[in-house]
N, C-alpha and C positions, 0 to 999 in steps of 0.2 A: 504494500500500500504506500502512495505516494503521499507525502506530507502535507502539501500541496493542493490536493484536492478532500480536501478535509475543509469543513464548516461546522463550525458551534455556536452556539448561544451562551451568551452571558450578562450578566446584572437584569433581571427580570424583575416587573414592578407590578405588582396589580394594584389596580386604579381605588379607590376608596368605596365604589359601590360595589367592586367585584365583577363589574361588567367588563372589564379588559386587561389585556396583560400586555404590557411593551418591554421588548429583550433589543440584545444588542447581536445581529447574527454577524458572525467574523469568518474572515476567509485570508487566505496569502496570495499572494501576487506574485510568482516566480519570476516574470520580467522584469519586475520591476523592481523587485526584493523588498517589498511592501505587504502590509496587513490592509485590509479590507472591511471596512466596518457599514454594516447599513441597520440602522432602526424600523423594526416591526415591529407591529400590532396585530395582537389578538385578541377580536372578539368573543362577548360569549353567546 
């Protein structure tokens, strides 16, 4: 398995009524030898 193509989640927040959860999904960027971060939402 390449290191590389690995994505995870981290710092996960659920929102005060429970109706969503926002994580931080992270990836690497072998060209560029960079980390990758995008903010998602989840609904419930």
């Amino acid at each position: 398995m390449d290191v590389f193509e690995l994505e995870w989640a981290t710092d996960p927040q659920v929102s005060q009524d429970g109706g969503k959860i926002v994580y931080v999904r992270r990836s690497n960027d072998i060209m560029q030898d960079d980390q990758i971060s995008h903010l998602c939402e989840v609904l419930r």
